[in-house]
C-alpha positions as CSV (number, residue, x, y, z in Angstrom):
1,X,139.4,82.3,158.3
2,X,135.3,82.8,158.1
3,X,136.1,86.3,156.7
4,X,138.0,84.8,154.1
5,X,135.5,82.1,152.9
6,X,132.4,84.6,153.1
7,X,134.1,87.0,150.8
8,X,135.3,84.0,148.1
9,X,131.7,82.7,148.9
10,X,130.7,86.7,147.9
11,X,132.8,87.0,145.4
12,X,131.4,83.6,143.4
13,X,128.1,84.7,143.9
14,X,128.5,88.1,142.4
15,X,130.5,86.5,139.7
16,X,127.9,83.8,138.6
17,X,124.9,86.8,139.1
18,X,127.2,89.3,136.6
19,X,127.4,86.3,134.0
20,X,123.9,85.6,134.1
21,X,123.2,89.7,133.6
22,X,125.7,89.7,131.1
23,X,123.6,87.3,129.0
24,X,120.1,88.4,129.7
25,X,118.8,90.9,127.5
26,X,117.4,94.2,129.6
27,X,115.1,96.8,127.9
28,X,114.3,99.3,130.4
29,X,110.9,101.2,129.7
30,X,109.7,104.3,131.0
31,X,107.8,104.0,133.9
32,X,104.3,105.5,133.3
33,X,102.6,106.7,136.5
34,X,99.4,107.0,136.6
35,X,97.5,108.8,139.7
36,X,94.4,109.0,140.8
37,X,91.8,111.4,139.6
38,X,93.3,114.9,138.6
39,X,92.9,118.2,138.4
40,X,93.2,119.2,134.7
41,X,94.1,122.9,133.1
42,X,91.5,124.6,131.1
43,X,93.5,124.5,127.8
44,X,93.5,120.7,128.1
45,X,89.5,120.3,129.2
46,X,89.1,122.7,126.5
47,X,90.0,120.5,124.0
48,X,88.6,117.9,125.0
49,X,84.9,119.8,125.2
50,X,85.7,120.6,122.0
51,X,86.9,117.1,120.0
52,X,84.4,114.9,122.1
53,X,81.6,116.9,122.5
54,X,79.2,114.1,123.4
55,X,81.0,112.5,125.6
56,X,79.6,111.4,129.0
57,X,80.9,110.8,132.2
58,X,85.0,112.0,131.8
59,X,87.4,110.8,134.4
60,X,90.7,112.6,134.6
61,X,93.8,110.8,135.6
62,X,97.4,112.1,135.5
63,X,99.9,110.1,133.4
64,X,103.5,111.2,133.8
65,X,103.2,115.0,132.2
66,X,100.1,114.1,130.2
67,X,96.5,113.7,131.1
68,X,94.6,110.6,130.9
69,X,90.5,111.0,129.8
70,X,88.5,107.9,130.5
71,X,84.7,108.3,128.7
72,X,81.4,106.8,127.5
73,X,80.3,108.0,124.2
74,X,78.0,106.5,121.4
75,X,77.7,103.9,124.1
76,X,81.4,103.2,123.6
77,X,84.1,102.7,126.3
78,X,86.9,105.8,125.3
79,X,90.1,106.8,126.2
80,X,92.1,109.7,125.0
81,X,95.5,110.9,125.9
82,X,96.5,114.8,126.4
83,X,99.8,116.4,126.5
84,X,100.2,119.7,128.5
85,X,99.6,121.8,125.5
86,X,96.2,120.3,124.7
87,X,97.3,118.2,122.0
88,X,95.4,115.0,121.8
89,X,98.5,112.3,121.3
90,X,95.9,109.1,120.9
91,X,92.2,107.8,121.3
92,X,91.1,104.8,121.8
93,X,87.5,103.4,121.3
94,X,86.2,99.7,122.5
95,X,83.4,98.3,120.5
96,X,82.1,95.2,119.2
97,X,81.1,93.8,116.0
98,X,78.3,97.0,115.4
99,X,80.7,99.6,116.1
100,X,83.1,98.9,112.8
101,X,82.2,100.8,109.8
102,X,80.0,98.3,107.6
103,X,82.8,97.9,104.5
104,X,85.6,96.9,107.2
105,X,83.2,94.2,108.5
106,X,82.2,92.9,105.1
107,X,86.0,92.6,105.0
108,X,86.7,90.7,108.0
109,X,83.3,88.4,107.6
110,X,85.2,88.0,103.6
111,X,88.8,87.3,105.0
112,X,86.9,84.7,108.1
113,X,83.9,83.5,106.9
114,X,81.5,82.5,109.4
115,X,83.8,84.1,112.3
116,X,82.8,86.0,115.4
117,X,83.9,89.3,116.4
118,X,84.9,89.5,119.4
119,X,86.2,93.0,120.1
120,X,87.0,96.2,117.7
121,X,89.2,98.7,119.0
122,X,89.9,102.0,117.4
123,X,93.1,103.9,117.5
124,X,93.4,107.0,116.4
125,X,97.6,108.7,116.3
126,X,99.2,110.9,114.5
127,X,96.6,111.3,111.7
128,X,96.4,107.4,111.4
129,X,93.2,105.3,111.8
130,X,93.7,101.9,112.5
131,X,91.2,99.3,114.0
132,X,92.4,95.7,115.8
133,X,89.7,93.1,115.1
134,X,89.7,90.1,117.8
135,X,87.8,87.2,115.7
136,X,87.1,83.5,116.6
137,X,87.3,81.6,113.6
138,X,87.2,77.7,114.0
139,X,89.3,76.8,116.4
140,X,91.6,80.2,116.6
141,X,90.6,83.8,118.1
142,X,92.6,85.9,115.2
143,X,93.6,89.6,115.7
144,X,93.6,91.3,112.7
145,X,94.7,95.0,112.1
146,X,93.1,97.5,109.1
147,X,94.6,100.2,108.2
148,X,94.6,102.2,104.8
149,X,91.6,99.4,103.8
150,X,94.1,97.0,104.0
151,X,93.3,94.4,106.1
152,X,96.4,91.9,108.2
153,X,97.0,89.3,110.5
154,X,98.4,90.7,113.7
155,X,98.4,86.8,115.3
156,X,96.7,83.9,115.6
157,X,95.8,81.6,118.6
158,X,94.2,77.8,118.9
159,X,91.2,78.0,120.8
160,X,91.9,74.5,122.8
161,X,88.0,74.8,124.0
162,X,86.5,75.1,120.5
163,X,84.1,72.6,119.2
């Protein structure tokens, strides 16, 4: 008798967890794994000697198959990301408001007048440049993206703490 109400018990709760799987959306991503400090081959180091030439302080970390360059450079937090080969996949550059080029600020100061910049960050992939530009502007922080001179709105947020 208890064996057969814990395997109707079992049975309605794998039922009512399959219906709520059933209507869940899953994406599976790729897990990234990231270890400690690495040891990197020449060809990749190479490279990166090469493309970042005054760069300071390189850390090496191992991301899946690729290899994972955190750096200082122009005063800049950098990261850069290596395949096996020694092909540079992306970089990434943190900055501020003095670290855009002058004609995308002017752009940015144009579309938000009176606004702060909060962050820049540079991308650079697969021959494209693109810059994401955290602003507050009244009561919003706005990202914005440029790319091509073009400059969008990637989202906007209400700053409940503005004045």
């Amino acid at each position: 008798m208890k064996t057969k109400t814990f395997l109707k018990t079992g049975l309605i709760v794998v039922f009512v967890l399959s219906v709520q799987f059933a209507f869940a959306q899953i994406i599976e991503l790729p897990t990234v794994v990231i270890t400690a400090k690495s040891v990197v081959n020449a060809k990749v180091t190479d490279a990166f000697k090469g493309k970042f030439q005054n760069a300071v302080n390189p850390r090496w970390y191992k991301a899946d198959k690729n290899y994972l360059v955190k750096f200082i450079m122009d005063d800049q937090k950098n990261s850069a990301l290596y395949d096996k080969n020694a092909s540079l996949i992306y970089h990434l550059s943190y900055g501020a408001a003095n670290n855009l080029p002058k004609d995308y600020l002017d752009m940015v100061n144009t579309a938000y007048p009176g606004c702060t910049v909060v962050t820049a960050i540079h991308v650079e992939q697969n021959q494209r440049s693109i810059w994401f530009v955290n602003v507050e502007f009244k009561k919003d922080y706005v990202l914005t993206k440029i790319e091509n001179d073009e400059l969008g709105e990637v989202s906007r947020v209400s700053n409940s703490g503005a004045k």
